[in-house]
C-alpha positions as CSV (number, residue, x, y, z in Angstrom):
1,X,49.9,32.5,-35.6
2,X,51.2,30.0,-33.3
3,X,48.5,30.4,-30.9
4,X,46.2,28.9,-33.9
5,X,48.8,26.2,-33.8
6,X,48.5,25.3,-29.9
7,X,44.6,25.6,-30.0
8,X,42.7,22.2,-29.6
9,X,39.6,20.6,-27.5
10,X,38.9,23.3,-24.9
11,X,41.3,26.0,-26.3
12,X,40.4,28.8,-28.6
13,X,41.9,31.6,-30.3
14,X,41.0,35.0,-30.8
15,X,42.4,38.6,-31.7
16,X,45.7,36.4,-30.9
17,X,44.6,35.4,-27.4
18,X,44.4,32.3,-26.4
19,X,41.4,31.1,-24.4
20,X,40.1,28.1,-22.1
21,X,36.5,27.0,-22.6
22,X,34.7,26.5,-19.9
23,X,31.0,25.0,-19.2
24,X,30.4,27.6,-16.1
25,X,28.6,25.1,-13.9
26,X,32.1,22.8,-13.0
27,X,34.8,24.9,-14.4
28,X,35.3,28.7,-14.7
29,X,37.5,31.5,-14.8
30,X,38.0,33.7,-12.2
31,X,40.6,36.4,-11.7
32,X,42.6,35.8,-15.0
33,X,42.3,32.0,-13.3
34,X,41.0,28.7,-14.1
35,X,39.6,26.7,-11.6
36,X,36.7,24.2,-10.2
37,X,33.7,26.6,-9.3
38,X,32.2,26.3,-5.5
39,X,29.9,23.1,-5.6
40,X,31.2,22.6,-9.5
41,X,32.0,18.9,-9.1
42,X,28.4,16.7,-9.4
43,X,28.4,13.1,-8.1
44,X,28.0,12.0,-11.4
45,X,31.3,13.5,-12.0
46,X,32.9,11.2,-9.5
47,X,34.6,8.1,-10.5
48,X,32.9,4.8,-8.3
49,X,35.0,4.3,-5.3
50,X,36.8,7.9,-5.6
51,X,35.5,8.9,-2.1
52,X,37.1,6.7,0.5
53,X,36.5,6.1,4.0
54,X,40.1,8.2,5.0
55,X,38.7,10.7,3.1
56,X,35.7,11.6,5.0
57,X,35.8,13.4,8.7
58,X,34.4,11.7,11.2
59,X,32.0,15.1,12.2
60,X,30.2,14.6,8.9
61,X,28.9,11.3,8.8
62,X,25.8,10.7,10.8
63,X,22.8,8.7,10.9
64,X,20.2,11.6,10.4
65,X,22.4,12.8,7.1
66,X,22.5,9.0,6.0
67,X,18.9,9.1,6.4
68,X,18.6,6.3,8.9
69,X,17.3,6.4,12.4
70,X,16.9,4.0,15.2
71,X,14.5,1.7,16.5
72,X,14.0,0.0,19.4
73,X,10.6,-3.0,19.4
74,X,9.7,-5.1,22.4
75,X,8.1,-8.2,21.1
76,X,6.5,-11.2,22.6
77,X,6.0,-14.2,21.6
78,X,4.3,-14.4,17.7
79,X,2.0,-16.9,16.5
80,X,4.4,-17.9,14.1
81,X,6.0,-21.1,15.5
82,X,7.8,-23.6,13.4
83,X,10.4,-26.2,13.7
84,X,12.8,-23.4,12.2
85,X,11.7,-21.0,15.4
86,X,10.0,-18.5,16.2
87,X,9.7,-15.5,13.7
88,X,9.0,-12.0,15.3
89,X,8.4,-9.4,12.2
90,X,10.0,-6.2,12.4
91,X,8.0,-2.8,12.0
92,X,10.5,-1.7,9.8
93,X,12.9,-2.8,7.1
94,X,16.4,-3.0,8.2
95,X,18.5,-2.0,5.0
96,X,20.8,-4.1,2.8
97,X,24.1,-3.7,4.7
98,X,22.9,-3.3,8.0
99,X,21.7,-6.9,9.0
100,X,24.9,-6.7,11.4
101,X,23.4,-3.5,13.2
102,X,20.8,-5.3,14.4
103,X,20.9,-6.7,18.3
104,X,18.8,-8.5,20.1
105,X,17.9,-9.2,24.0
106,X,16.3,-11.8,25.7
107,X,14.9,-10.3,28.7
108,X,17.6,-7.9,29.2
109,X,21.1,-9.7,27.9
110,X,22.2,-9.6,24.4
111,X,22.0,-12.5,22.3
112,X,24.4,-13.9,19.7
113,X,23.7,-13.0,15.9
114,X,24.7,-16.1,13.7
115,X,24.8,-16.2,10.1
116,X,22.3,-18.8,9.5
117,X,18.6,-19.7,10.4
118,X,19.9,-23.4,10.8
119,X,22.9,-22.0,13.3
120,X,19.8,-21.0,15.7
121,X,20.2,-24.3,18.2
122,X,19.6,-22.4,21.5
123,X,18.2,-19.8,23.9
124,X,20.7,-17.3,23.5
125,X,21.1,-17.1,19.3
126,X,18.9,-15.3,16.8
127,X,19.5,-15.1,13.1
128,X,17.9,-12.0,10.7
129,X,16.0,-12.7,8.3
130,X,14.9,-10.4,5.1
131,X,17.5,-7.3,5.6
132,X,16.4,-5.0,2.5
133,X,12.7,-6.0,2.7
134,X,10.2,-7.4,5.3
135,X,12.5,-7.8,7.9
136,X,12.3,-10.5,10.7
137,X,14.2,-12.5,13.8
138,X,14.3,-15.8,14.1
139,X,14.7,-17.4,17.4
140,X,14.9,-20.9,18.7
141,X,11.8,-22.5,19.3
142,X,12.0,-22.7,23.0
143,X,13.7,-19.8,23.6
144,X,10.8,-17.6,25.1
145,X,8.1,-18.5,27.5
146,X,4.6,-16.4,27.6
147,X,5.9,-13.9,30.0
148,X,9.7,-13.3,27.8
149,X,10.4,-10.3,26.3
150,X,12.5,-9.7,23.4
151,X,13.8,-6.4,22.5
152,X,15.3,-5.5,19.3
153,X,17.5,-2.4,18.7
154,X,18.1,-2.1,14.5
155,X,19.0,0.9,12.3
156,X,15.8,1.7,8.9
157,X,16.0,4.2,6.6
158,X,13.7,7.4,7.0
């Protein structure tokens, strides 16, 4: 029987027809067809990196599906004054990858993020400190007065 011949992983034989297994949760058969079944593929099934930016529309990607949502603090001036700065503590943790989301005012215009808590040498520059757990910004020492507000606009995970 050549269809014994031709049957191998996945194939099978019998009463001389020749078959496709299937696990009925990714693959099935429908219609005398074969093909991925509605919500078949798992993300475990996915190789890493398969899904690529290009390959997502725009209208699906949000922050409520990525489970983040915003926050907005107005802080004044902490206790915590050193010759590093001044270190304000966020209410919430600002997630690994996000550090760059975060902005920062000084009563009302934006200051400059810089990469480094040593980079913070004046008024207008604040560095983040602790993305992915207690999250914090550091300002320069002299940069606020009693009566200074600083607000602080950041993405955290719900």
């Amino acid at each position: 029987d050549i269809f014994a011949l031709a049957a191998g992983n996945g194939l099978a034989v019998s009463s001389g027809v020749l078959s496709v297994g299937v696990d009925g949760s990714s693959l099935e058969i429908d219609s005398d067809a074969l093909r991925v079944k509605a919500l078949g593929i798992a993300t475990s099934m996915l190789a890493n990196l398969s899904i690529t930016e290009g390959k997502i529309a725009a209208t699906q990607v949000s922050a409520a599906k990525m489970k983040l949502q915003p926050k907005s603090e107005f802080l004044a001036q902490s206790d915590s004054v050193s010759s590093a700065g001044v270190t304000y503590a966020l209410a919430q943790t600002v997630p690994t990858n996000f550090g760059d989301a975060v902005i920062a005012f000084r009563n009302g215009q934006r200051m400059q993020q810089v990469a480094t808590a040593g980079a913070v040498d004046d008024n207008s520059k604040y560095f983040v400190n602790g993305i992915g757990g207690s999250s914090q910004i550091i300002c320069n020492s002299g940069a606020f007065g009693s009566t200074d507000i600083l607000t602080v606009d950041y993405l955290f995970d719900a």
